[in-house]
Structure formats: C-alpha cells, structure tokens
VEXVEX-847186 format. One record per atom (N, C-alpha, C): x, y, z. Coordinates in steps of 0.05 Angstrom, whole numbers, plus 5000, padded with zeros to 4 digits. Each point is the difference from the previous one (the first is absolute). Example, Ala and Ser with C-alpha at 12.3 -4.5 7.8 and 13.67 -1.06 7.14 Angstrom:
% VEXVEX-847186
526448865156/498250245000/501850245000/499350214986/501650245001/498550225014/
This chain:
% VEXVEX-847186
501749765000/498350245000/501750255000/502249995011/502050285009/500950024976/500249724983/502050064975/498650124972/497649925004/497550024980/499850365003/499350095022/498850244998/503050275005/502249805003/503250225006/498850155023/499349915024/499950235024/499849855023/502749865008/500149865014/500750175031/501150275001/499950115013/496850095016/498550024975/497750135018/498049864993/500449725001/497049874998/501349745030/497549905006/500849865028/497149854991/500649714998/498349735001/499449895028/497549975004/500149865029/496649875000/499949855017/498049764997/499649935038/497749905010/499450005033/500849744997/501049784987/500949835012/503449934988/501349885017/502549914989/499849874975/498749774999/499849834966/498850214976/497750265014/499850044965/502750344998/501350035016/501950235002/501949844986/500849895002/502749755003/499249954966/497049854991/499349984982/500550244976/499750285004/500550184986/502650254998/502149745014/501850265013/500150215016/498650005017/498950235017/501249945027/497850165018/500649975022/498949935018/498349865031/497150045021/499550314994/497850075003/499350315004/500550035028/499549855017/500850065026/503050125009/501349854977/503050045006/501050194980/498650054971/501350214998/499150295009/497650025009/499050215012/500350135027/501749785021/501049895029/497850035020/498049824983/497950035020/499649775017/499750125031/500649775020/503449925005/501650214991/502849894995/501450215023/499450105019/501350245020/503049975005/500650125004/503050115024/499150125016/501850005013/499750165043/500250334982/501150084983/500650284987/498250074981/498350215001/498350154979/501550014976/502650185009/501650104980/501149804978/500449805008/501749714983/496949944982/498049965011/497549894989/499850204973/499650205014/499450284973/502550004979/502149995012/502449984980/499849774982/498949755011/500149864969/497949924991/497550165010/498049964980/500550244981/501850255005/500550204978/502249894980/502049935014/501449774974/499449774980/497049885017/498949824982/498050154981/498550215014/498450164980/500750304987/502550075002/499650294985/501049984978/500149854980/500750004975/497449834984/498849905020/497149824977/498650174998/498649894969/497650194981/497949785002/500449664998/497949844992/499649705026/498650015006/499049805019/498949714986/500749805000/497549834985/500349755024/496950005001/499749735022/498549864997/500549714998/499049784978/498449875026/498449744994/497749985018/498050145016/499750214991/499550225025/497349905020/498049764982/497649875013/502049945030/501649985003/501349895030/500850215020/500050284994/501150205011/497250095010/500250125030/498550075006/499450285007/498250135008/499350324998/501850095028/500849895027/501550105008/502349964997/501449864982/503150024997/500050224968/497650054992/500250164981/500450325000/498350075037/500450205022/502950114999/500949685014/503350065010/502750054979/498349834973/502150094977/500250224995/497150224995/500450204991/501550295026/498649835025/501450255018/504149955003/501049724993/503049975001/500250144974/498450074977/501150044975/499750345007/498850115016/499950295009/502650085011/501049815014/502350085015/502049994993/500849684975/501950054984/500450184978/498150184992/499950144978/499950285000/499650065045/500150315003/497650104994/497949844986/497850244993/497850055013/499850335007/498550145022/497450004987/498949924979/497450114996/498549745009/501949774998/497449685014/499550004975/500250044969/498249804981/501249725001/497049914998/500349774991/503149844994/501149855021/502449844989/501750164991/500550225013/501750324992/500649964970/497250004990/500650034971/502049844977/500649835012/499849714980/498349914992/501149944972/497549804986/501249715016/497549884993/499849685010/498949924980/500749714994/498349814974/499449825029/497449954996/498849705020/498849744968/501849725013/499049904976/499349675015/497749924998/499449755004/496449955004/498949755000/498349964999/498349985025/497550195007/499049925025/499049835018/498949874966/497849775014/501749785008/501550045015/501949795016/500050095030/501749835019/499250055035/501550245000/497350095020/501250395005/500449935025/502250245023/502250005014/499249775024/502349875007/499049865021/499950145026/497150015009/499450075036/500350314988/499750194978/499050264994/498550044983/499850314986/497950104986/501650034976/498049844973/500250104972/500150294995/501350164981/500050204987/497750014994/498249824994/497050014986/497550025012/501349915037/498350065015/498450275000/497150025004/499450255003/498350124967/501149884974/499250094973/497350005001/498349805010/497150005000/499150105022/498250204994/498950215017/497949825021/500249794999/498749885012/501349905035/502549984992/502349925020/502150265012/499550194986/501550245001/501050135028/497749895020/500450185020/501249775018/502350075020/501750005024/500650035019/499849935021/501149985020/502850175004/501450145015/502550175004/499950015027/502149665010/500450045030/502450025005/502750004989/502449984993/502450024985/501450025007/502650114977/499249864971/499749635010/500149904973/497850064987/497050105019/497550014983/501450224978/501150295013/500250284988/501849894971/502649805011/501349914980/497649864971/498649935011/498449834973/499150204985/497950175019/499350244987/501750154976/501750095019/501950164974/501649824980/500049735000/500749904973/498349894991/497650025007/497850004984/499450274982/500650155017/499750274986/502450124973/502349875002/501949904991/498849924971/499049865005/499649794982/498950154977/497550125012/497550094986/500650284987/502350015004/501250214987/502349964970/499349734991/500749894974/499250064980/501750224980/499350074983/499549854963/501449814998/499749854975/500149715017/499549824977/498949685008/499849974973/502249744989/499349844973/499949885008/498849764988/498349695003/501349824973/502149785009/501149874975/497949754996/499949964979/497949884987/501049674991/502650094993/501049804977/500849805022/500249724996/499249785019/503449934990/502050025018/502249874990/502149725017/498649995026/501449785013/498149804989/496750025011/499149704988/499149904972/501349794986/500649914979/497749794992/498350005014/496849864995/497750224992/499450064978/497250245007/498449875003/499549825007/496949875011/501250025031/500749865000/501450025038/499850325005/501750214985/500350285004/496850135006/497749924983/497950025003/497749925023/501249775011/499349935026/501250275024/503049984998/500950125027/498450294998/499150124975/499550285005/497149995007/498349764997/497450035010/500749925027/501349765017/500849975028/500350285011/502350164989/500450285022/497950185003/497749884992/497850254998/497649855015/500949775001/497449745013/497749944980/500750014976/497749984987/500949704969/501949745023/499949814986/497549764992/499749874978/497649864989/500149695001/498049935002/499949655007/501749834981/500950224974/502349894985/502850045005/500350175016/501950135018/501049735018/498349955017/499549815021/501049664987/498950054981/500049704994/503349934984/500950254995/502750014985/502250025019/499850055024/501350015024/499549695020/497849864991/499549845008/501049654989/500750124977/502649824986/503149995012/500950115009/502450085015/499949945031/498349835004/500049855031/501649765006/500450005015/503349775004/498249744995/496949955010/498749735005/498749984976/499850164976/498949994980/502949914972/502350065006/502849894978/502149905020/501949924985/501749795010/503450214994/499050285015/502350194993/502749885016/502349804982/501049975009/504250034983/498050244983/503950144992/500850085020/502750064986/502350075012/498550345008/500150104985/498350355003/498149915028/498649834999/498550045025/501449935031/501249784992/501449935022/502250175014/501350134979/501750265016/498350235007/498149984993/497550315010/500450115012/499750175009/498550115042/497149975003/499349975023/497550005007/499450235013/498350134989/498350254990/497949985028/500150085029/498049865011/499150265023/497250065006/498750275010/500950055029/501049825015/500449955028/502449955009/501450145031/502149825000/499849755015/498449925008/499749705018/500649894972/498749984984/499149764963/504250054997/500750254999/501950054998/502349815010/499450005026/503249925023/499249624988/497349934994/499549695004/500649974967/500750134985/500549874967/503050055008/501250155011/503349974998/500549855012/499449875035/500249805005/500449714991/497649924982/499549784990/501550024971/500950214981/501649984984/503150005010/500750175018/502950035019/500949615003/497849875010/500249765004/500949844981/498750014980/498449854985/503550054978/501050254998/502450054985/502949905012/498950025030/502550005009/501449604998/496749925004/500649705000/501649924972/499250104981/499749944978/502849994993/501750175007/502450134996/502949925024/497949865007/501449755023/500850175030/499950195000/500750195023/497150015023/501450035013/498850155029/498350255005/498450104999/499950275010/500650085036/501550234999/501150035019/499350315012/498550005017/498550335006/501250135023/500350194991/500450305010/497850105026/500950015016/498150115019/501250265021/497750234984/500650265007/500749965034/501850295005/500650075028/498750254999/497849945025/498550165006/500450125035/499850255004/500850065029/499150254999/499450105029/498550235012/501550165019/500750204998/501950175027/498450025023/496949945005/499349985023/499849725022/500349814985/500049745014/501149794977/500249745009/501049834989/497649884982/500349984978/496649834995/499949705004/497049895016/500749744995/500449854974/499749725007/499449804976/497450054985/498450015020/497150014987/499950224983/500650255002/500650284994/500950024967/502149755007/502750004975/498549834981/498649805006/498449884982/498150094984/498250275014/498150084992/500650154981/503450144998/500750184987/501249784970/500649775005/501449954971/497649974988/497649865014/498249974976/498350224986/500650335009/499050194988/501049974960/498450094988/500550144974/502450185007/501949944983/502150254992/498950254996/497550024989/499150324988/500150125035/498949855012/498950125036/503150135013/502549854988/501749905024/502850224976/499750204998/502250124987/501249894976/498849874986/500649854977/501949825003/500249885024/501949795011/498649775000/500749844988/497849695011/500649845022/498049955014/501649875037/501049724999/499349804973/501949744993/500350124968/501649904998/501649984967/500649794988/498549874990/501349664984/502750064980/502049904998/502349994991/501449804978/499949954983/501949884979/500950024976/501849894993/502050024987/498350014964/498850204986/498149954970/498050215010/499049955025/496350145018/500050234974/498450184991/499450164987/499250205028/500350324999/499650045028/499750314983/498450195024/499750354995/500650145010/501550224995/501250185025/497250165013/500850005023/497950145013/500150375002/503049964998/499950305011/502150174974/499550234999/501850154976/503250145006/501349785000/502049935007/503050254981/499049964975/501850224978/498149974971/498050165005/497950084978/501450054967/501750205008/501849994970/501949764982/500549815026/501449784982/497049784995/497949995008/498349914997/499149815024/501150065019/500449815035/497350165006/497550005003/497750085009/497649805012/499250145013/497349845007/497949804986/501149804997/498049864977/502349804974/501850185002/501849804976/500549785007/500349774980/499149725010/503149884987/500949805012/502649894996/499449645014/503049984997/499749654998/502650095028/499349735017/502649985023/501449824984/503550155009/501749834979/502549895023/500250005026/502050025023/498650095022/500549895030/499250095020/502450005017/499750265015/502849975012/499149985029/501149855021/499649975024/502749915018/499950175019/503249905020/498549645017/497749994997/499549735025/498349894974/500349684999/498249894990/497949905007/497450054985/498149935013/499449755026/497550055017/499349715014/498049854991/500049795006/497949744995/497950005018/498450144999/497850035023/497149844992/500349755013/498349804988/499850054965/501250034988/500150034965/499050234993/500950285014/498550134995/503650175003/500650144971/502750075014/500350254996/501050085020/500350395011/502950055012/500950304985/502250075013/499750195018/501449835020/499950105029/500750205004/502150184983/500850284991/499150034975/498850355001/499650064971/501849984984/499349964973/503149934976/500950314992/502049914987/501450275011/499250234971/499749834976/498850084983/499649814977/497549994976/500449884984/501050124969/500249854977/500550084978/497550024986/498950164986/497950024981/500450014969/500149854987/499350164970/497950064991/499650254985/498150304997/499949914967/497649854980/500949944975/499550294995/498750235011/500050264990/502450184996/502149885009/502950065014/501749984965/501150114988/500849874984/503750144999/500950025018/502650085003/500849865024/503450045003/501149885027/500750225009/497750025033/500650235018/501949945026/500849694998/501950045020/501649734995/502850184996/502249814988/500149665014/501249834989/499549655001/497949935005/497350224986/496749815004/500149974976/497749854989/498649974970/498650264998/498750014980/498850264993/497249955004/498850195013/497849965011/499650025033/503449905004/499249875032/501150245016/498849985026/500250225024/499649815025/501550135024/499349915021/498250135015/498449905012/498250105021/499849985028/500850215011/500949965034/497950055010/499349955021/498350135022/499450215009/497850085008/498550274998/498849945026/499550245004/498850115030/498350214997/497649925011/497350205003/498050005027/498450075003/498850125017/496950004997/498149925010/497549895003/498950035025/496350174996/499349965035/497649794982/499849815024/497749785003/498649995027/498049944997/497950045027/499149665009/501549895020/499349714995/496949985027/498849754985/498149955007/499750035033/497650205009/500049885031/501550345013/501550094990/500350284995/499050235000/501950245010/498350194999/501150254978/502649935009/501250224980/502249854978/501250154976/502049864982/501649935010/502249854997/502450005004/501950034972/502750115008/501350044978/503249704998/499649954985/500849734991/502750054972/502250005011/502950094979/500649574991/499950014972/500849744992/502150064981/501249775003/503049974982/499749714980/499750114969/500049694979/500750184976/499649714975/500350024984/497850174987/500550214983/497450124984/499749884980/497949715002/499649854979/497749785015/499049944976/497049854995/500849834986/499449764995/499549754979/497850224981/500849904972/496850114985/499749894976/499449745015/497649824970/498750175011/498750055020/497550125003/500150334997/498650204999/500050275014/497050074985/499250225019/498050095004/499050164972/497450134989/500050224983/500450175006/500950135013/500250215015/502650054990/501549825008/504049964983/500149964975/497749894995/499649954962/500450294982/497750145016/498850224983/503150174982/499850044987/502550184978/502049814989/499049695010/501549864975/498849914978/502249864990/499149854973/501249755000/498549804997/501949725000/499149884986/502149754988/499349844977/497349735010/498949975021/498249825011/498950035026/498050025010/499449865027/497549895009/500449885020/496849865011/499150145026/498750054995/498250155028/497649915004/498850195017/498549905018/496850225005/499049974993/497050214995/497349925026/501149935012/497850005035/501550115016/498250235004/500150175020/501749975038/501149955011/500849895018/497850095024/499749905025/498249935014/499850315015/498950185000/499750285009/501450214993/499950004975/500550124979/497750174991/501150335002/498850245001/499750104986/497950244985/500350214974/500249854982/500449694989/500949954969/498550144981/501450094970/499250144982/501649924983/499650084976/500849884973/504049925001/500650245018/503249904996/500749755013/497549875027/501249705004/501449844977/497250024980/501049714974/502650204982/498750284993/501650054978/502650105003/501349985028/503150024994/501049635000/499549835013/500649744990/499749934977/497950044987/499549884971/501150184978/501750305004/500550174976/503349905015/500949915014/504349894998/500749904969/499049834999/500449894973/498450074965/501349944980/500150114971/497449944989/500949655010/496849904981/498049855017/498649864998/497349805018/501649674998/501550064982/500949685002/503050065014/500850185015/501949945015/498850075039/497049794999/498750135020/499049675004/501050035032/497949745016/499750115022/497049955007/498150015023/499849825010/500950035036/500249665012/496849885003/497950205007/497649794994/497550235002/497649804997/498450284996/498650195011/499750124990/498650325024/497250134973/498750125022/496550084987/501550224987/497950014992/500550164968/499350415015/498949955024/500050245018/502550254998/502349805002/502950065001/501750184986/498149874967/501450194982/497350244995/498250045017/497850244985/499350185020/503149985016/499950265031/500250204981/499350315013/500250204983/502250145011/501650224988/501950165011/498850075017/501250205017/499850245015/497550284992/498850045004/498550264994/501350184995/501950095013/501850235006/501549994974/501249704989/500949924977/499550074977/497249905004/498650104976/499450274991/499750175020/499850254997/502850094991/502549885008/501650194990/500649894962/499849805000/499449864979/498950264973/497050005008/498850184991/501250294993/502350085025/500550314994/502949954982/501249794998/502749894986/498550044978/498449794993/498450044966/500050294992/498650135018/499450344987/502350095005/502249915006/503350215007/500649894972/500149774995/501849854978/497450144972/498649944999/498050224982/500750254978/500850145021/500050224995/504350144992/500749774991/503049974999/499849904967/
C-alpha cells in the first residue's frame, strides 16, 4: 500500500486486531494510537504520539465492524494531542479511510459505531466516562462524510454460493438456500480429503471449542506416536496463597477470561497451535497467527502421573513455525520458526461463594492448540476449508445474522464447506441489527450521490 500510493511517510495502516493489522501491514490501532499504553510521564506519552503523528495526512483502518465507538473517542482525542490541534476537529483533521464489512460481530462487551442510526434506539443512558465515551464516538461517527459501497464480489469464486452469503447477511435466506447448505453436513457425505481433514473447526462456543482440540490433540498426538505433555499455568495472588481447589478452578477457565493465558496447555511435537497474544505485530507474531510446534524446550522432563504427563516446571520455551513467516528471523532456525517464551499477565476473577474479585498474576505459554477456534477468531480470514458448527451454544444471547454469516463467508466456494450436523433453518433467517440496517440505508444514499 505505501508503495502503490508513494506516501509512506504520511499514510499509517492499522486494523483492531493483530491478524488483520499484521494481515495488511499495519499496525493494532490501539498501539499505534497508544491507547491504553501510559507511562508514569505525560510528557514521554505526548512526545511520541507527536512523533508518531505529525507528519500523517492518511489514516486507513481495515475491519472497522470490530472497532468500537469508545476506542474511536480515545483515537481521535490521542490524535488531538499528537497533532497540537486547538480547534478539537474531528481527528485534528485527518482524513481516515474506514474499510470493512459490518454485517460481521460488532465490538466484544461494547457499542457498534452503528449503534444509535435508528431513531428508534437512539436514545441513552450517560452514567459514565465510558457511557460519554460511546456517545462521542458515536457522534464521531455520524459525522462521515463520503461512503462507497464495493459491489464487485472478488474473494468468493462461487456466484451461486456468493448469492447465498449476501441474502444470509441481511436474514433473508430461502428454503433453497437451506437445502444447499444442507448438502454440506458431515452425516449427509463421507467428507473425507485431505482439505477437510487438515481444516479448523469453525465452532460458536468455547466449551465445543476446548472439547474438539482435546479429542483432536489426542487423536494426533497418538497417531504420531508421541505423548502429549501439558503445561500447567502458575497462577498466584499477593494476598494469600491460593489453594488447590482455587488453582483448579482457575486452569479450567477459558483463556479469553484468564489474560489470554490458557491454565493447561497440551504440548507436542507437529500440535498446530495460536498465538494468543500480539507478541511483534510487524513481523507478523500477533494474536491469532497460527503455526505448527516444531521443538519444546524444557530444563525438567516431564512426569508420569498415572499416564497423564506434565512438566513439573514450566518449559522454558517452545519453537513455532509461522507458514505466514516467510524469512529467517532468527539465525540457526528454519524459516518461519520463532521461539516463544513465556508471558505474564494479570486477571481479576470472582470465585464462587465470594464476595469480591480477586486479582490472579499467571505465568505460560501464549498459545492454544487450534484445530479448533471460535468465530469470533475466524472473522477477517480467508481459508482454503473448514467444518463448523451452526447450533447455537446453550445460553446464547442477541444472535443475528452475523452468528451464521461470518462462519460460512471464511471460505471461497460451498464445496470447500462441511457442517458437522444439522441445525433449523431459523439460524440462517436471523435479521441484522436495526441500527444496521439503518445505517445500511444512509451508506446507500452516501454512496448514491458519489
């Protein structure tokens, strides 16, 4: 992009998650804007958000359906400060390009940009910094002067399939719809290539989640004649010692709960595995990039605990190869490969029986097994296959059209698509958002009149 348009000085790429930043050469917006990023010194903070911003003219931020109205607040008030400008316009008067598709999951645990479009929902509540924050990047928002709408269909390579996903994002798929999605059920073909078998599983929940890596973790590790050998986070509290019971309750949390640390880690030598955390965004080390374990390094070798084998010390680090990696970043590896040490983060959890949080510091690997991962981690890829999973998990809130249609739009065509079994036809004919739709409506009349 820097080389295409010659303004590499004053254009700045950035994306809200590590994989689609990483994806476009860019940067987190969080991080290039230093939001949430403090020093003990005003002065250091302001000094290099003016070094990162006083020479940019162009902003472009890809996914933006994931960014939400208060980090859109805090971008524009750090872009005030790096840029010196007293009048407060808007993003001190940078242009911004916002580019990505909505009808996919808007911010997790905040408010859409879109919140608010239908006059129906418009009105708010203002009990707090973050309410005021929503507000004004809502107001932000609504202060968008052009909006084009690309038309031309260029990742998926099916127009009958292409024709499906654009009636899905609107909820308005047909019993031919249904029945063509209903061919692609694991109990209905005998999907058993090579494309399927290396897949991911595409799946809405993380419980469905932790129990398909499990049973594949297994199921590979046997296969491959090895052991799996797990990692079990160190978890500890500066106010007391925690028990056993304590320590247990904490490995079996979800990683998303627990600092993006997982509290066991299955281990071997092939595992396919995800970084959890955005480690070096520019070499492409981010949240979500997926690699193969190629070496585990450990000073103690594992124990034999009734056949269940765990190192008694955390390892000290493993080797990963990154097939997105296509250079050697650190001399006598292969290309691709990096080591991955241990990380340390910080988590409050409220355990049962309780009255107040506790704050909980754990020490592991930032990594997941991932035959499996969630849509939620899907959303802004593209991959050559997968099988997922279209029932709802058991108290499961708000669903709307982006449940089905960010799982089913990952891939090109319908025949690089298996569904592990079947779900009512309910699923695919949720409707967007209202709020959605309304802005929908005012995009058409922006893009219109262009």
């Amino acid at each position: 992009m820097h080389d295409v348009l010659k303004i590499k000085f004053a254009l700045k790429l950035a994306a809200f998650t590590g994989t689609a930043a990483s994806a476009i050469g860019g940067r987190t917006l969080s991080s290039l804007a230093q939001i949430g990023n403090h020093s003990r010194n005003r002065r250091t903070d302001t000094k290099r958000l003016e070094d990162t911003w006083k020479d940019m003219k162009l902003l472009i931020i890809d996914e933006v359906s994931m960014v939400s109205c208060p980090l859109l607040a805090r971008l524009h008030q750090n872009l005030i400060k790096g840029k010196h400008d007293q009048i407060t316009a808007p993003f001190a008067n940078m242009d911004i390009l916002f580019s990505g598709h909505f009808h996919q999951f808007p911010p997790v645990k905040s408010v859409a940009f879109y919140y608010g479009t239908d006059q129906n929902t418009s009105t708010r509540p203002v009990n707090n910094q973050r309410d005021l924050d929503c507000e004004f990047g809502r107001s932000l928002w609504g202060q968008l002067t052009h909006a084009v709408i690309l038309r031309e269909q260029n990742r998926i390579q099916d127009e009958i399939y292409a024709g499906l996903l654009d009636r899905l994002s609107v909820g308005k798929c047909t019993m031919n719809d249904f029945q063509l999605l209903n061919s692609r059920i694991m109990v209905n073909n005998n999907f058993c290539s090579k494309k399927f078998r290396d897949a991911p599983v595409i799946v809405p929940g993380n419980n469905l989640r932790r129990e398909v890596n499990t049973i594949f973790a297994r199921n590979a590790a046997a296969a491959s004649g090895q052991h799996i050998v797990f990692s079990i986070a160190e978890d500890s509290c500066t106010k007391y010692d925690l028990p056993p019971s304590k320590l247990n309750v904490l490995q079996k949390l979800s990683y998303t709960e627990t600092g993006n640390l997982p509290g066991e880690l299955e281990l071997f030598i092939g595992m396919p595995v995800i970084l959890t955390m955005n480690l070096a965004v520019e070499s492409k080390l981010s949240n979500g990039s997926m690699g193969n374990i190629t070496k585990i390094v450990s000073k103690r070798k594992p124990l034999n605990d009734k056949g269940r084998y765990i190192f008694s010390e955390l390892p000290t680090y493993v080797i990963v190869k990154f097939p997105g990696i296509s250079e050697v970043l650190i001399e006598d590896l292969e290309t691709g490969e990096v080591p991955i040490f241990l990380q340390t983060t910080s988590f409050t959890y409220k355990f049962p029986g309780t009255f107040r949080s506790t704050t909980i510091r754990r020490r592991q690997l930032p990594l997941v097994p991932c035959y499996a991962y969630t849509s939620y981690k899907a959303q802004g890829k593209t991959l050559p296959a997968i099988i997922t999973d279209l029932i709802p998990p058991a108290g499961f809130k708000k669903m709307d059209a982006s449940f089905s249609y960010v799982p089913l739009s990952r891939m090109r065509r319908l025949t690089d698509l298996v569904i592990m079994r079947p779900f009512p036809i309910s699923v695919i004919q949720r409707l967007p958002p209202e709020d959605l739709v309304a802005q929908d409506k005012r995009f058409d009349e922006m893009d219109a009149l262009l």
